[in-house]
PDB file of N, CA, C and O in Angstrom:
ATOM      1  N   UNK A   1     202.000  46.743 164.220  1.00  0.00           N
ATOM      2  CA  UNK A   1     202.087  45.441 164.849  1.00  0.00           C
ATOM      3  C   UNK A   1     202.498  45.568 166.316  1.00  0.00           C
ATOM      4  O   UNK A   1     202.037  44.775 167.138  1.00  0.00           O
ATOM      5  N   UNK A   2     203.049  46.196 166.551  1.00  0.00           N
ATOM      6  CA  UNK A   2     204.169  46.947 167.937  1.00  0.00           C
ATOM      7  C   UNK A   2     202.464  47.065 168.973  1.00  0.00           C
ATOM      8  O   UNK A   2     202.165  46.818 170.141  1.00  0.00           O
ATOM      9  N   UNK A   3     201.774  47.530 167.859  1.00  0.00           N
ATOM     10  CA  UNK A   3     200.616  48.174 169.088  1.00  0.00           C
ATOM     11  C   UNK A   3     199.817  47.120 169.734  1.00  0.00           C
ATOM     12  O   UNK A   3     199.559  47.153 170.938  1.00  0.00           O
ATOM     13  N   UNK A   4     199.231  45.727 168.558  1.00  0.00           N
ATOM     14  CA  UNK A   4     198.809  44.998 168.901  1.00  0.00           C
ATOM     15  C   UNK A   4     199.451  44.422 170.004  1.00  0.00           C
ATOM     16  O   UNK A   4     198.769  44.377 171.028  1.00  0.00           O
ATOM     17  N   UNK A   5     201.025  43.794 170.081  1.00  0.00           N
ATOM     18  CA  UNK A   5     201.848  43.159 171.062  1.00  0.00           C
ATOM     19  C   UNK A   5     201.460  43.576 172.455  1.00  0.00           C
ATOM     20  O   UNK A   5     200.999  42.899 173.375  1.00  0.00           O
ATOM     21  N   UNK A   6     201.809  45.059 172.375  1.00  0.00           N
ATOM     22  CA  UNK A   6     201.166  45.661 173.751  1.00  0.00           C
ATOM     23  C   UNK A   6     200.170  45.551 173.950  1.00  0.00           C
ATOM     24  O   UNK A   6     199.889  44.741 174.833  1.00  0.00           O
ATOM     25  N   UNK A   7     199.158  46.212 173.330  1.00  0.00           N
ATOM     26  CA  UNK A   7     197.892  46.026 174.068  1.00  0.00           C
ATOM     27  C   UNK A   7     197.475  44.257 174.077  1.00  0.00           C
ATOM     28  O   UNK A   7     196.266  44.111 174.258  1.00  0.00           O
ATOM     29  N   UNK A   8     198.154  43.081 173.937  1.00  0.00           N
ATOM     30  CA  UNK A   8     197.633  41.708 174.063  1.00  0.00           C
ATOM     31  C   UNK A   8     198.407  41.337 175.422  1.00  0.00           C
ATOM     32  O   UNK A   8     198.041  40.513 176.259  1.00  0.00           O
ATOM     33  N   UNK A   9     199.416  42.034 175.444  1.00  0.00           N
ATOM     34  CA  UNK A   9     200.246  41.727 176.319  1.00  0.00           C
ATOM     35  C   UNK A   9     199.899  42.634 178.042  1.00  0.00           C
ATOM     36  O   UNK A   9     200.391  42.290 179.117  1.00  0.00           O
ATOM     37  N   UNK A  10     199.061  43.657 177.850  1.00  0.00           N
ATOM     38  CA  UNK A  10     197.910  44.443 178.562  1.00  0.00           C
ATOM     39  C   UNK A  10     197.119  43.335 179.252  1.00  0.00           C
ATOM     40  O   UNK A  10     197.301  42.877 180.380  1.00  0.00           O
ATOM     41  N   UNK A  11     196.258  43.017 178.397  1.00  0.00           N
ATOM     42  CA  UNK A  11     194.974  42.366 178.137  1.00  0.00           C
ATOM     43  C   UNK A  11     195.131  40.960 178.869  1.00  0.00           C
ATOM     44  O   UNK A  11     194.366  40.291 179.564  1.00  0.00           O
ATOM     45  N   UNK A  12     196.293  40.810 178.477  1.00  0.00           N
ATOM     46  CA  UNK A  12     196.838  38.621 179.139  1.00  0.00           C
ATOM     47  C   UNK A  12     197.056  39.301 180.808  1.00  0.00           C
ATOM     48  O   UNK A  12     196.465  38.813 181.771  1.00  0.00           O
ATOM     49  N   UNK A  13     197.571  39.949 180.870  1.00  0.00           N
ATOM     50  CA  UNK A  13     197.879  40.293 182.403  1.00  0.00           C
ATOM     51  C   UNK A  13     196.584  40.591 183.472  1.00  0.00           C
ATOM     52  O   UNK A  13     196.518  40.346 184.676  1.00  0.00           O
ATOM     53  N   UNK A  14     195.445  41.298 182.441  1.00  0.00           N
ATOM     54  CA  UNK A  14     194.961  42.084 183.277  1.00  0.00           C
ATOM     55  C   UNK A  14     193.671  40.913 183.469  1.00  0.00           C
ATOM     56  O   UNK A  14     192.964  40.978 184.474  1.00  0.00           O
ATOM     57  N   UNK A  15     193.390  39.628 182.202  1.00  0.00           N
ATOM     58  CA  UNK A  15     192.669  38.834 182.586  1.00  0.00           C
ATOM     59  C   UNK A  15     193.180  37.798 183.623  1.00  0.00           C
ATOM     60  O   UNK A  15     192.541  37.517 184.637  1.00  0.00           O
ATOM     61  N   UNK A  16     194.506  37.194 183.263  1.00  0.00           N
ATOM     62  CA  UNK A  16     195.375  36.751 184.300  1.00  0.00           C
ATOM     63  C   UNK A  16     195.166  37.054 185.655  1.00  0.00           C
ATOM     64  O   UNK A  16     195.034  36.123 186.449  1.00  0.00           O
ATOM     65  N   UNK A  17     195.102  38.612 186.164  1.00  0.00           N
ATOM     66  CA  UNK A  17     194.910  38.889 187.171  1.00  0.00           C
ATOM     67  C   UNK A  17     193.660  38.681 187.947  1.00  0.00           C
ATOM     68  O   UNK A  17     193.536  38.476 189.155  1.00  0.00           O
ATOM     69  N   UNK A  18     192.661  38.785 186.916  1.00  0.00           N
ATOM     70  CA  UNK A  18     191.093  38.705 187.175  1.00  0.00           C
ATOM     71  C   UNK A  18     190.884  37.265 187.956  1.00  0.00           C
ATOM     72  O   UNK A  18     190.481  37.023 189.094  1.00  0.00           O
ATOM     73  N   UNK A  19     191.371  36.314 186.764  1.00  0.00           N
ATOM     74  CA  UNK A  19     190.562  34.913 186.766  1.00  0.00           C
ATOM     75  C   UNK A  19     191.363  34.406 188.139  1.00  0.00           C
ATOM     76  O   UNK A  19     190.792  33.609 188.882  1.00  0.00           O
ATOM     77  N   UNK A  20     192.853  34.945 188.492  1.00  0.00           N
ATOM     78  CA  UNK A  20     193.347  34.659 189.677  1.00  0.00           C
ATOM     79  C   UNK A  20     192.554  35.183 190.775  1.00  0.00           C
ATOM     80  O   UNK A  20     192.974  34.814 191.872  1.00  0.00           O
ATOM     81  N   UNK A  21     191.336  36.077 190.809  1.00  0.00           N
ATOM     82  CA  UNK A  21     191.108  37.018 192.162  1.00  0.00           C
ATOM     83  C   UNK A  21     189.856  35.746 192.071  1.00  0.00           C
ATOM     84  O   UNK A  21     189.617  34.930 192.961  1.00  0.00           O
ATOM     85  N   UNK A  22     189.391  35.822 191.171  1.00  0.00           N
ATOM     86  CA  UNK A  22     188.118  34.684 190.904  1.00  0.00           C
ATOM     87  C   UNK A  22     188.185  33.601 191.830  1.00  0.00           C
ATOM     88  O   UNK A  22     187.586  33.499 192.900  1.00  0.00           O
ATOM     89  N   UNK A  23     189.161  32.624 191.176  1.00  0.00           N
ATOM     90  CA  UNK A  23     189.631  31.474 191.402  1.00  0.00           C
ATOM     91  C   UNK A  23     190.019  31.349 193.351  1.00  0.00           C
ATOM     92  O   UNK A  23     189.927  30.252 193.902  1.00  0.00           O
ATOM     93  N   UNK A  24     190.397  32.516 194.083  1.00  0.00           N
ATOM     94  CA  UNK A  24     191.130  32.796 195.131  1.00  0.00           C
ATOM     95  C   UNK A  24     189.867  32.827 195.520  1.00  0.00           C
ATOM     96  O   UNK A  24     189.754  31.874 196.291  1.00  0.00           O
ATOM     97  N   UNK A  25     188.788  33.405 195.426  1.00  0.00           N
ATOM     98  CA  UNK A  25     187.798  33.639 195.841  1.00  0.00           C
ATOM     99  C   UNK A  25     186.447  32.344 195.948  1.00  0.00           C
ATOM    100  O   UNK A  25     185.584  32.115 196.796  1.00  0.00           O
ATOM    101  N   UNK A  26     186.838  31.664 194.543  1.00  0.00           N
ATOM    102  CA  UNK A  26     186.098  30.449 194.717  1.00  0.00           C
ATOM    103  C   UNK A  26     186.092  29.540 195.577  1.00  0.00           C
ATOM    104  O   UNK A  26     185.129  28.849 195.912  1.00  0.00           O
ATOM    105  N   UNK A  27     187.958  29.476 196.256  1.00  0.00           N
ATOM    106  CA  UNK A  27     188.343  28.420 196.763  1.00  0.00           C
ATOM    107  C   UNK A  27     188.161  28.459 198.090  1.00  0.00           C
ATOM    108  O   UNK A  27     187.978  27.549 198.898  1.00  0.00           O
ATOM    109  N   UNK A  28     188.280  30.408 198.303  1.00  0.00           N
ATOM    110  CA  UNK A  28     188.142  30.360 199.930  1.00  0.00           C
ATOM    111  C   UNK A  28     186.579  30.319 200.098  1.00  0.00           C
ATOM    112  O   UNK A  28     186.136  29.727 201.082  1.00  0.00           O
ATOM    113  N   UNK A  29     185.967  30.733 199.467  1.00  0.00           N
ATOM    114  CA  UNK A  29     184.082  30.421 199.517  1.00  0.00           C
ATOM    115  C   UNK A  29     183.978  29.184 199.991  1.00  0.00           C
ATOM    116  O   UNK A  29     183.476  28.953 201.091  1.00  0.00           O
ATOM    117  N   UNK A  30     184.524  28.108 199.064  1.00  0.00           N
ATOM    118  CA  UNK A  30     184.391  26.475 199.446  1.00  0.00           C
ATOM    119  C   UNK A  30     184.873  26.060 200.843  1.00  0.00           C
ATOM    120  O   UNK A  30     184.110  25.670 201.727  1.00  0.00           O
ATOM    121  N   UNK A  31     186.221  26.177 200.968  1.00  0.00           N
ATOM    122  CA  UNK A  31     186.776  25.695 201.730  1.00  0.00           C
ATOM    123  C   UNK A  31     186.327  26.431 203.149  1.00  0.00           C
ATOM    124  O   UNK A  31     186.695  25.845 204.168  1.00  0.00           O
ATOM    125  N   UNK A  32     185.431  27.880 203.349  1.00  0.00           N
ATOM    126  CA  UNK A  32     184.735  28.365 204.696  1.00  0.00           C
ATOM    127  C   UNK A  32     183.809  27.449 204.520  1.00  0.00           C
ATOM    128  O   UNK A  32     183.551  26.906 205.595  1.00  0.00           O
ATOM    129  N   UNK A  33     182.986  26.896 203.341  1.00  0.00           N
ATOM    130  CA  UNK A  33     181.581  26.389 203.391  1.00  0.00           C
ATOM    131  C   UNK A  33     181.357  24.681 204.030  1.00  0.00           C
ATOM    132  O   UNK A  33     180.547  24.129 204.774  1.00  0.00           O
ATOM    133  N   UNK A  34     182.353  24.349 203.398  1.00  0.00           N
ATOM    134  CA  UNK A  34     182.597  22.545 202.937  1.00  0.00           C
ATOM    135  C   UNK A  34     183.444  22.029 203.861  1.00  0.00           C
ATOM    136  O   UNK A  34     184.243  22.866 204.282  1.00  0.00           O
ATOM    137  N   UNK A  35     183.532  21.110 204.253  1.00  0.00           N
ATOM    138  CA  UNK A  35     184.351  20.446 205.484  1.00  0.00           C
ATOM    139  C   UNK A  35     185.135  19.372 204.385  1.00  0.00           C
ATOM    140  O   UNK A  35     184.448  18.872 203.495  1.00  0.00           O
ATOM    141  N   UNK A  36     186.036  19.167 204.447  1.00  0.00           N
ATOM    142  CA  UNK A  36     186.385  17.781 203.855  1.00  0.00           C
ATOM    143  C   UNK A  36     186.822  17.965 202.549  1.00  0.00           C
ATOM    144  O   UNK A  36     186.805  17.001 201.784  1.00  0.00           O
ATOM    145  N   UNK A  37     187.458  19.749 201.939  1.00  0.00           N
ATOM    146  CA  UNK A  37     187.736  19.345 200.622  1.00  0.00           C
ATOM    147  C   UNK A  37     189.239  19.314 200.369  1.00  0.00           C
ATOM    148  O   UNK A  37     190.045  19.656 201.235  1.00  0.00           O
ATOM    149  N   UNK A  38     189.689  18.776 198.819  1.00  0.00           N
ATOM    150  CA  UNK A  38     191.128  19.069 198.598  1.00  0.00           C
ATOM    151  C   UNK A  38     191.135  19.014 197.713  1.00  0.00           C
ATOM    152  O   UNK A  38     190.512  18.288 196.939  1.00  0.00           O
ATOM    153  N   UNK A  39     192.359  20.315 197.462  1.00  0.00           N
ATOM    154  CA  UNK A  39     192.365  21.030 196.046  1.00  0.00           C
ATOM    155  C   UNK A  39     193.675  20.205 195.343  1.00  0.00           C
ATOM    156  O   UNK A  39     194.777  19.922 195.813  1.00  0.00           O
ATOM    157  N   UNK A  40     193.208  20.002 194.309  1.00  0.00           N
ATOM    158  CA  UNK A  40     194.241  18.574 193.680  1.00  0.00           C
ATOM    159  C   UNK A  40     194.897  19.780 192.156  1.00  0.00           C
ATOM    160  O   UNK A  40     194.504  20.764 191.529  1.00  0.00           O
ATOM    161  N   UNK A  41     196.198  18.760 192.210  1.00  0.00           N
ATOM    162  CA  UNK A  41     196.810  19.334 191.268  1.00  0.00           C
ATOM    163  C   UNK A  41     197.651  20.708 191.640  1.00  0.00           C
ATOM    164  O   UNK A  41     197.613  21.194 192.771  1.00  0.00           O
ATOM    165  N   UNK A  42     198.403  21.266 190.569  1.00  0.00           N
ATOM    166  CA  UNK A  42     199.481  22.239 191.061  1.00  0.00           C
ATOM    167  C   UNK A  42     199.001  23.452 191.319  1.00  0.00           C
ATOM    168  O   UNK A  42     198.630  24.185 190.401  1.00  0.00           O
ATOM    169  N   UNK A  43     198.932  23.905 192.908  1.00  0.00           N
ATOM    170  CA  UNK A  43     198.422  25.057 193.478  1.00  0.00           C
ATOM    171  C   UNK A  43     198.915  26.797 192.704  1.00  0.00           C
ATOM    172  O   UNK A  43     198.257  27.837 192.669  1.00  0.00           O
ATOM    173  N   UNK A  44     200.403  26.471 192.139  1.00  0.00           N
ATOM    174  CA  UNK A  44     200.390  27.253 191.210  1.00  0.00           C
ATOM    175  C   UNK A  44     200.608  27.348 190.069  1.00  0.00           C
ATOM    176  O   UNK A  44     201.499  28.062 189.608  1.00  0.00           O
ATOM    177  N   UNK A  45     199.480  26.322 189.101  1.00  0.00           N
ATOM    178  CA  UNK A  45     198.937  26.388 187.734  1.00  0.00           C
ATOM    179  C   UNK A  45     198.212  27.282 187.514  1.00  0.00           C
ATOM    180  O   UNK A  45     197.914  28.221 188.251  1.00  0.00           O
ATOM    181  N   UNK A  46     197.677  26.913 185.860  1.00  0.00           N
ATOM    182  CA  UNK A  46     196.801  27.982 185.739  1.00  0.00           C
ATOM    183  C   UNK A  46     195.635  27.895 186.887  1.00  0.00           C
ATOM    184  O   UNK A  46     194.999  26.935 187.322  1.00  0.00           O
ATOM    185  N   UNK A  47     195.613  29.576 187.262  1.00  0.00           N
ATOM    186  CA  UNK A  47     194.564  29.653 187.971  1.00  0.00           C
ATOM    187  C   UNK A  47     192.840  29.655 187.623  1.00  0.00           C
ATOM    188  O   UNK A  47     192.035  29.571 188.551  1.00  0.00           O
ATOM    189  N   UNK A  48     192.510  29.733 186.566  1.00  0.00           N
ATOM    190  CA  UNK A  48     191.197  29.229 185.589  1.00  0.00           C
ATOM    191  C   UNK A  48     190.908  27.815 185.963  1.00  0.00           C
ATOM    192  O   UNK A  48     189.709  27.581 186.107  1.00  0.00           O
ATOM    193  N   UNK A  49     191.781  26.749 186.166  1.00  0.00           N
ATOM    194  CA  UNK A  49     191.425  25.452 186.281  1.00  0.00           C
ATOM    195  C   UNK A  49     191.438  25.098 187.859  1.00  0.00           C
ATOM    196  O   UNK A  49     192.452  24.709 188.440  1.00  0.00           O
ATOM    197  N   UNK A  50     190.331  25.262 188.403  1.00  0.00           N
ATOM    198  CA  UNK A  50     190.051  24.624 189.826  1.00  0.00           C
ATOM    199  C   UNK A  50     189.865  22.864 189.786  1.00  0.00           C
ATOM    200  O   UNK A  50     189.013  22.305 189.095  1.00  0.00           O
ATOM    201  N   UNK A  51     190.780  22.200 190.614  1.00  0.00           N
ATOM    202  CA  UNK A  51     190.348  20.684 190.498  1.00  0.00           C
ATOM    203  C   UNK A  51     190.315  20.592 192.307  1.00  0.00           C
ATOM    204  O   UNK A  51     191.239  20.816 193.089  1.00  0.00           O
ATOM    205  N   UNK A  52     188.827  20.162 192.606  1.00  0.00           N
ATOM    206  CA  UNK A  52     188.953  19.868 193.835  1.00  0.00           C
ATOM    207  C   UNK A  52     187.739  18.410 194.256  1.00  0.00           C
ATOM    208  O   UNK A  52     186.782  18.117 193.540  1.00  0.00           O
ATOM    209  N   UNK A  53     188.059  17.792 195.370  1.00  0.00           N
ATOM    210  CA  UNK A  53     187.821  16.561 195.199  1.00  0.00           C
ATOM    211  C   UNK A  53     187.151  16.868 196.956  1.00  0.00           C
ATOM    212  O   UNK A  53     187.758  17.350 197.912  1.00  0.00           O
ATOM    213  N   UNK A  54     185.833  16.421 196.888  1.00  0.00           N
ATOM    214  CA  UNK A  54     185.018  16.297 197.557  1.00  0.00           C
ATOM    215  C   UNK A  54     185.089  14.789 198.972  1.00  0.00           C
ATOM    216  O   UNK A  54     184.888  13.724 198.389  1.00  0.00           O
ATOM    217  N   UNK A  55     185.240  14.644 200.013  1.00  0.00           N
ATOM    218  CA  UNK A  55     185.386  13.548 200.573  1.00  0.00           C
ATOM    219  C   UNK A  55     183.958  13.033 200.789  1.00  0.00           C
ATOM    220  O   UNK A  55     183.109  13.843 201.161  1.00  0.00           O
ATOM    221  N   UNK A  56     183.614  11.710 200.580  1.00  0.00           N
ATOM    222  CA  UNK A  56     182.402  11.334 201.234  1.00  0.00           C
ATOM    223  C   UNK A  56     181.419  10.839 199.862  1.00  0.00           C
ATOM    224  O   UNK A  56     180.517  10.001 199.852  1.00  0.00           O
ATOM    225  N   UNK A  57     181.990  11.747 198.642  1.00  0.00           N
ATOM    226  CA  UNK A  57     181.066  12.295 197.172  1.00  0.00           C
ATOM    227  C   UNK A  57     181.559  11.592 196.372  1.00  0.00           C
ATOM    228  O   UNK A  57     182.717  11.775 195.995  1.00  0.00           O
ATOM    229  N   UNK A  58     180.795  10.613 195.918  1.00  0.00           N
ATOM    230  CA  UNK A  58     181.420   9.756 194.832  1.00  0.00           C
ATOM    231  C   UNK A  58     181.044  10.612 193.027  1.00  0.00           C
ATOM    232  O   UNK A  58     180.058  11.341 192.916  1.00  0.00           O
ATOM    233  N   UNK A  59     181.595  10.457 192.321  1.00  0.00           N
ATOM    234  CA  UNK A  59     181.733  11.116 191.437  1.00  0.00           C
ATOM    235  C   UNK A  59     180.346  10.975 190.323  1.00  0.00           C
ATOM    236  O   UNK A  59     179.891  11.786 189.517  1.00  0.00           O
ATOM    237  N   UNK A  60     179.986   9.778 190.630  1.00  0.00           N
ATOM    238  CA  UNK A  60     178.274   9.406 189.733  1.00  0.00           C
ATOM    239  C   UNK A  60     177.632   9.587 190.125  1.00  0.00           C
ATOM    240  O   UNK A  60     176.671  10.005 189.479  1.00  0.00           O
ATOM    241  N   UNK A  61     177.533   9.448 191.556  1.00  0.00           N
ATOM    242  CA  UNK A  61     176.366  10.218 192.528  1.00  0.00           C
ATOM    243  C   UNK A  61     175.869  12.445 192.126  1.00  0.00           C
ATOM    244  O   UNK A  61     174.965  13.269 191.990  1.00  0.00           O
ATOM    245  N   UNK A  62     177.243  12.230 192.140  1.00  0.00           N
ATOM    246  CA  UNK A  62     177.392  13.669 191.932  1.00  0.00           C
ATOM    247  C   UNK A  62     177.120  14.061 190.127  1.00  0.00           C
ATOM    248  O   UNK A  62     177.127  15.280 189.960  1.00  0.00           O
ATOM    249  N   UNK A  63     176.920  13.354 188.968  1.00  0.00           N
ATOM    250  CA  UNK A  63     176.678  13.737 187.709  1.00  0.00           C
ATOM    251  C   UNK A  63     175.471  13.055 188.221  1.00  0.00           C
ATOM    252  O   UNK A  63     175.936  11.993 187.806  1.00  0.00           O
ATOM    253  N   UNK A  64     174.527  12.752 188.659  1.00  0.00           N
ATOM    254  CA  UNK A  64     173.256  12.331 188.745  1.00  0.00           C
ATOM    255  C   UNK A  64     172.470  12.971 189.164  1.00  0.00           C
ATOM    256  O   UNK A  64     171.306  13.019 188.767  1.00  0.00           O
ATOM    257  N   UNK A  65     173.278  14.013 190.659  1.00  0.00           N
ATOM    258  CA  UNK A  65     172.202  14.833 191.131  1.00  0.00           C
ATOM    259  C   UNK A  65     172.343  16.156 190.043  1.00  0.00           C
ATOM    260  O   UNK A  65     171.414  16.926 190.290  1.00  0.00           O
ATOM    261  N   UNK A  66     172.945  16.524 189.252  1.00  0.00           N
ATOM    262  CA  UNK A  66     173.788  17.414 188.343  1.00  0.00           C
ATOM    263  C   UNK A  66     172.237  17.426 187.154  1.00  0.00           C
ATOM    264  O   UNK A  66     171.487  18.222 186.590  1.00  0.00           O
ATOM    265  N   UNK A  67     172.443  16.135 187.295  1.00  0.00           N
ATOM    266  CA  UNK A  67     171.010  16.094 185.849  1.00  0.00           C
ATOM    267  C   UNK A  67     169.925  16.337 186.396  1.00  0.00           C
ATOM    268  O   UNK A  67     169.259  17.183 185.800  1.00  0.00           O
ATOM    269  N   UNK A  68     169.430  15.875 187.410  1.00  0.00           N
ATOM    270  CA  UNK A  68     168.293  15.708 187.938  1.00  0.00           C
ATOM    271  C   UNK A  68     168.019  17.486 188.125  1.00  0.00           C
ATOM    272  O   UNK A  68     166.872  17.927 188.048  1.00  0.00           O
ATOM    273  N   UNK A  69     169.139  18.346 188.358  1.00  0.00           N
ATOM    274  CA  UNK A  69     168.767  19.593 188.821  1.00  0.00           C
ATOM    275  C   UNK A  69     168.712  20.482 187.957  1.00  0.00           C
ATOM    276  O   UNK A  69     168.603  21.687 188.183  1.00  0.00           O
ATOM    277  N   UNK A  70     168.817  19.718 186.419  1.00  0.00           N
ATOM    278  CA  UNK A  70     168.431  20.367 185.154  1.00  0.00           C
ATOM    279  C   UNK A  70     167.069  19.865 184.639  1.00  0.00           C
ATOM    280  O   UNK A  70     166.516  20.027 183.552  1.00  0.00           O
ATOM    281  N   UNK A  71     166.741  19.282 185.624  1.00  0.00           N
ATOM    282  CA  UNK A  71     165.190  19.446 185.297  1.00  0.00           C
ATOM    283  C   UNK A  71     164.257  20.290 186.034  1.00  0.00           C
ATOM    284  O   UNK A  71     163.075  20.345 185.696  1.00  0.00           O
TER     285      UNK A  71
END
């Protein structure tokens, strides 16, 4: 049992670390690309959950062009 603990306790860190380089990387991509954004919610939460809010972009506009570009 001892072995599992460790190696989960490995494994949480080393994805932890990942999805943080991800996430760091998503945000600075956007924020060089996009004029006008802000990243909502607690800057140090989980880092997996990006919430960022577009100025100008209303939110139905934006699930509309979303569908349309699945066609």
């Amino acid at each position: 049992m001892a072995f599992y603990s460790t190696f989960a306790d490995g494994t949480t860190q080393r994805d932890h670390a990942w999805i943080t380089r991800l996430s760091q990387r998503l945000i600075k991509g956007i924020d060089e690309e996009v004029e006008h954004v802000v990243r909502n919610g607690d800057p140090n939460g989980y880092p997996g959950c990006v919430n960022l809010s577009f100025a100008y972009v209303e939110g139905e506009s934006l699930l509309m062009a979303l569908k349309v570009s699945e066609l």
